[in-house]
Structures are given as structure tokens and as C-alpha cells.
PyMOL CGO cylinders between C-alpha atoms (Angstrom):
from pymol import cmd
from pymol.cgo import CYLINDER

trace = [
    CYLINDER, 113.66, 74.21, -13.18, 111.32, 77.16, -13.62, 0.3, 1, 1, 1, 1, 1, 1,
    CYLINDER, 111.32, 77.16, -13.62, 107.30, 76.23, -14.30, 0.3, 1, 1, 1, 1, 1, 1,
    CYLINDER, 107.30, 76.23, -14.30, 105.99, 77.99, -16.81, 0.3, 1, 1, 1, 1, 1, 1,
    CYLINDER, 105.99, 77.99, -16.81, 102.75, 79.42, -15.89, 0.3, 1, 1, 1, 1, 1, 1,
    CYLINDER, 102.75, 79.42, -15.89, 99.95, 78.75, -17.81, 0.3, 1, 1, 1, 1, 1, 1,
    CYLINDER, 99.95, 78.75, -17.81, 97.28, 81.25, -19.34, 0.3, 1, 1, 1, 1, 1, 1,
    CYLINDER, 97.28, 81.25, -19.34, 94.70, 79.69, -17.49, 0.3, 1, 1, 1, 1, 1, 1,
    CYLINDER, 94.70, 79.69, -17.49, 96.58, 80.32, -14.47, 0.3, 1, 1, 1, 1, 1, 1,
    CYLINDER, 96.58, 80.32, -14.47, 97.27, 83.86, -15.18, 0.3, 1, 1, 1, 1, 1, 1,
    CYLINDER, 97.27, 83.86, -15.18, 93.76, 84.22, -15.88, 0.3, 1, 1, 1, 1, 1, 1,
    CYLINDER, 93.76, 84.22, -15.88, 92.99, 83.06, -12.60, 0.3, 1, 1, 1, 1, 1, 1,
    CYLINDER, 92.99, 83.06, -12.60, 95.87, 85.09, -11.20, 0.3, 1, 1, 1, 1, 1, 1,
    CYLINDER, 95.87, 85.09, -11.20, 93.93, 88.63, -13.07, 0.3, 1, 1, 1, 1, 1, 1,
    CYLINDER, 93.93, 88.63, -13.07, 90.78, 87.66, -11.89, 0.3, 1, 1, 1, 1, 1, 1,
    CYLINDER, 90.78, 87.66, -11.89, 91.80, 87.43, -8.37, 0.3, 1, 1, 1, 1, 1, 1,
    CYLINDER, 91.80, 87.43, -8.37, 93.42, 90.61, -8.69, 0.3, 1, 1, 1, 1, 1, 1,
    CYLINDER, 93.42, 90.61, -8.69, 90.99, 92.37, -10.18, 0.3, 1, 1, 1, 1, 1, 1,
    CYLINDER, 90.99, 92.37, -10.18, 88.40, 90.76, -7.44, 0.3, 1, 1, 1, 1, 1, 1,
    CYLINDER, 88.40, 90.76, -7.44, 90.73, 92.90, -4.80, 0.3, 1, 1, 1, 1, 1, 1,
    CYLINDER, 90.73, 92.90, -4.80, 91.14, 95.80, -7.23, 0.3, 1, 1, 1, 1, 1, 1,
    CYLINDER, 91.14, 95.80, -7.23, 87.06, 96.02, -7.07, 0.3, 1, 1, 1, 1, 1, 1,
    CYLINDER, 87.06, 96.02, -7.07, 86.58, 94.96, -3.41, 0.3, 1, 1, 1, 1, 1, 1,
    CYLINDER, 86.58, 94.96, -3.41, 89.05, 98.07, -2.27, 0.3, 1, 1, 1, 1, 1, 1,
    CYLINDER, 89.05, 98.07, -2.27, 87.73, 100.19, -4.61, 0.3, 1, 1, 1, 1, 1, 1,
    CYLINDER, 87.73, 100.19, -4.61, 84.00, 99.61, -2.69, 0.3, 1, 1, 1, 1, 1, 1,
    CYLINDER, 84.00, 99.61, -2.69, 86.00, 99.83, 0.55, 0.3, 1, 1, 1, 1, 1, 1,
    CYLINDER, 86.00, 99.83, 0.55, 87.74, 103.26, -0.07, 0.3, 1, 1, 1, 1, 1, 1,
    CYLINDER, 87.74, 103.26, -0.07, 84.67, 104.76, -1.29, 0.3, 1, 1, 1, 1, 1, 1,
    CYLINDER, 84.67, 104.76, -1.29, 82.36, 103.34, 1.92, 0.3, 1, 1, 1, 1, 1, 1,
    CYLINDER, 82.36, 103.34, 1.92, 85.48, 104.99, 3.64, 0.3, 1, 1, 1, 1, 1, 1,
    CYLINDER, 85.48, 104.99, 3.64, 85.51, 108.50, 1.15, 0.3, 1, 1, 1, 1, 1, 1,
    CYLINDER, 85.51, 108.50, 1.15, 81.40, 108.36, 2.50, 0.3, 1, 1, 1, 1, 1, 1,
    CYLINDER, 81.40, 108.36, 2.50, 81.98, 108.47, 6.29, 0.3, 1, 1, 1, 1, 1, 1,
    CYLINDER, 81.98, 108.47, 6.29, 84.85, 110.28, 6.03, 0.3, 1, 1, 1, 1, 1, 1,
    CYLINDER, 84.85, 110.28, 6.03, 82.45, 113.54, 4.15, 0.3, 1, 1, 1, 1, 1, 1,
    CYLINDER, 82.45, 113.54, 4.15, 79.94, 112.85, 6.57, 0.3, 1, 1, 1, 1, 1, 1,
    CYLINDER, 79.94, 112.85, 6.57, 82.08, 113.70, 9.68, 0.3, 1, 1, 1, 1, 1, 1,
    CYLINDER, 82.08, 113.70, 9.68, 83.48, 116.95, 8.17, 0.3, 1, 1, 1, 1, 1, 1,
    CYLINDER, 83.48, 116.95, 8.17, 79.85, 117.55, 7.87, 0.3, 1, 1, 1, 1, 1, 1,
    CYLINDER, 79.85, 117.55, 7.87, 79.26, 116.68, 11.44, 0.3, 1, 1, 1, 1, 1, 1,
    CYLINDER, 79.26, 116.68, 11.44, 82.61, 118.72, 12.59, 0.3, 1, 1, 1, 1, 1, 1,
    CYLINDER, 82.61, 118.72, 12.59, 82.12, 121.67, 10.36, 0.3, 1, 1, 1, 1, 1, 1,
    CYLINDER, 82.12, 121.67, 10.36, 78.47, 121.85, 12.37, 0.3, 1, 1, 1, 1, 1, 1,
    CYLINDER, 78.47, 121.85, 12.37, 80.15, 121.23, 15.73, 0.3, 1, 1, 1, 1, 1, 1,
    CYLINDER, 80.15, 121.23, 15.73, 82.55, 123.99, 14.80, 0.3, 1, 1, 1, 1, 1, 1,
    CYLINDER, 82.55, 123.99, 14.80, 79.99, 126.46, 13.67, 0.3, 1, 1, 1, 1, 1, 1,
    CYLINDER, 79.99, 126.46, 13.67, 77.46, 125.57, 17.01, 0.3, 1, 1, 1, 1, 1, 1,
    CYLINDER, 77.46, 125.57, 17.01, 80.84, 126.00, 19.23, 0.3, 1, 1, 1, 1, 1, 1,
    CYLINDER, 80.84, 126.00, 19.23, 81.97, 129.67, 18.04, 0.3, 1, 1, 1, 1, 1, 1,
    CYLINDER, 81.97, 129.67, 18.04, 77.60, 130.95, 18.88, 0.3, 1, 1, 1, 1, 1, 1,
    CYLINDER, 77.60, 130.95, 18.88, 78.06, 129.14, 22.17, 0.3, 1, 1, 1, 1, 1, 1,
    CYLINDER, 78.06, 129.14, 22.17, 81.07, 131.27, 23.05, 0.3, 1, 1, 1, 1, 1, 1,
    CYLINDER, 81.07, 131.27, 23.05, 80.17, 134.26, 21.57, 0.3, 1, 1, 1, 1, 1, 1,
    CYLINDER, 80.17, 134.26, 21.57, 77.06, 133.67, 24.18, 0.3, 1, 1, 1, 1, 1, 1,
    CYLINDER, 77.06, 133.67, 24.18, 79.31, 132.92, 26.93, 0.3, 1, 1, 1, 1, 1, 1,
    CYLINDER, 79.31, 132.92, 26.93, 81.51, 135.93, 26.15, 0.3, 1, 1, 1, 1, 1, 1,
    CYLINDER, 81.51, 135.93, 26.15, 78.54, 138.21, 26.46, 0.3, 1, 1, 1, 1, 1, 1,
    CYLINDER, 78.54, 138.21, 26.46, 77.65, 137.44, 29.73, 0.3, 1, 1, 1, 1, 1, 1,
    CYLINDER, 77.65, 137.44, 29.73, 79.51, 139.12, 32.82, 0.3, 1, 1, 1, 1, 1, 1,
    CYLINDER, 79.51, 139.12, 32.82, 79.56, 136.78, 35.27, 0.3, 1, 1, 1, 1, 1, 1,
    CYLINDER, 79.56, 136.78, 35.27, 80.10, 138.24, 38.82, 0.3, 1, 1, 1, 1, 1, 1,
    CYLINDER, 80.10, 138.24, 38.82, 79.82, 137.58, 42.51, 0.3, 1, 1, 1, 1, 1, 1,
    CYLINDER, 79.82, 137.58, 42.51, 80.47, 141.09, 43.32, 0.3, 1, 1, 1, 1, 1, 1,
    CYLINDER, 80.47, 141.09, 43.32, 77.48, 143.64, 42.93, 0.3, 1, 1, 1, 1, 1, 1,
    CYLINDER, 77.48, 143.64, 42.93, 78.06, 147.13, 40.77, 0.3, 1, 1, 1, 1, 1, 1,
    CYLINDER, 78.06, 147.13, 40.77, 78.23, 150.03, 42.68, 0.3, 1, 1, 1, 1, 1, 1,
    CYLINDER, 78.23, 150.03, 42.68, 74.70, 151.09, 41.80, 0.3, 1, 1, 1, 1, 1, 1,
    CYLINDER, 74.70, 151.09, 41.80, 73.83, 147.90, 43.16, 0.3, 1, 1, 1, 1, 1, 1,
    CYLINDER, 73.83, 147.90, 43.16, 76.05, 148.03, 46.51, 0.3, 1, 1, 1, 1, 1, 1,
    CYLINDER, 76.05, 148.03, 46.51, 73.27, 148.92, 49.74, 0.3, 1, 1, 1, 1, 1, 1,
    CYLINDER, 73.27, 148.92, 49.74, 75.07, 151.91, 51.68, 0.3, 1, 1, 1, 1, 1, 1,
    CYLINDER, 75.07, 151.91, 51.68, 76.79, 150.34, 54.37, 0.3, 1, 1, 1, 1, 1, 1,
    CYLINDER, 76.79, 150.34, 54.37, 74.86, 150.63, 58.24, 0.3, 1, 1, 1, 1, 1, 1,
    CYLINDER, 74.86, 150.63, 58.24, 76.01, 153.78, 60.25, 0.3, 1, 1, 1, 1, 1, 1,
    CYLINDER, 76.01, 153.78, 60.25, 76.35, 152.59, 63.93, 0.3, 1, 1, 1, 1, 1, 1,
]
cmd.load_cgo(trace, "trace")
């Protein structure tokens, strides 16, 4: 035997659902916030990353001296 529902249980049944409806809504958009705020925080990471190895890049690292740098070597 099927129970019919009645309206003042679907009321209560599209309340409820529009209780989650809201309380995801809230959620995604908390989640839509942090989400924008750590492409900011990569985008700046990115950006601070390529000047650190353009920097690097410049520099010419060496243990060995340049010729014009090289002391003659002793006669004996």
C-alpha cells in the first residue's frame, strides 16, 4: 500500500532541500574565494620564479680563473 505524501510533508521535504541548495551554494563560493586567491598567490610565485632565474642565468659561476686572471706559472 503506497502512502500518499502529504503537502505538509513535501513542504518540509523543499525546505530541506532548498536548506542544502543554499548551504552548498555558500560552500562553493567560500571554495570559488580560495580557489582565486591561490592563482593569485601562484601567478606571483610564477612571475618571482622566472626574475630569480633570469638572475641565476646571468651569473657565470666558475672555479676556474679566466686566462687574464691565470698568474704565469713559476719558472724553476
Amino acid at each position: 500500500m503506497h502512502d500518499k505524501l502529504t503537502d505538509e510533508q513535501i513542504l518540509a521535504y523543499v525546505e530541506e532541500l532548498q536548506m542544502k541548495v543554499a548551504y552548498q551554494e555558500n560552500h562553493i563560493e567560500v571554495l570559488n574565494q580560495a580557489l582565486a586567491s591561490q592563482q593569485k598567490q601562484l601567478d606571483s610565485l610564477q612571475f618571482t620564479l622566472g626574475h630569480v632565474v633570469d638572475r641565476v642565468k646571468q651569473f657565470q659561476v666558475s672555479n676556474m680563473a679566466t686566462e687574464a686572471e691565470e698568474t704565469p706559472p713559476p719558472h724553476y
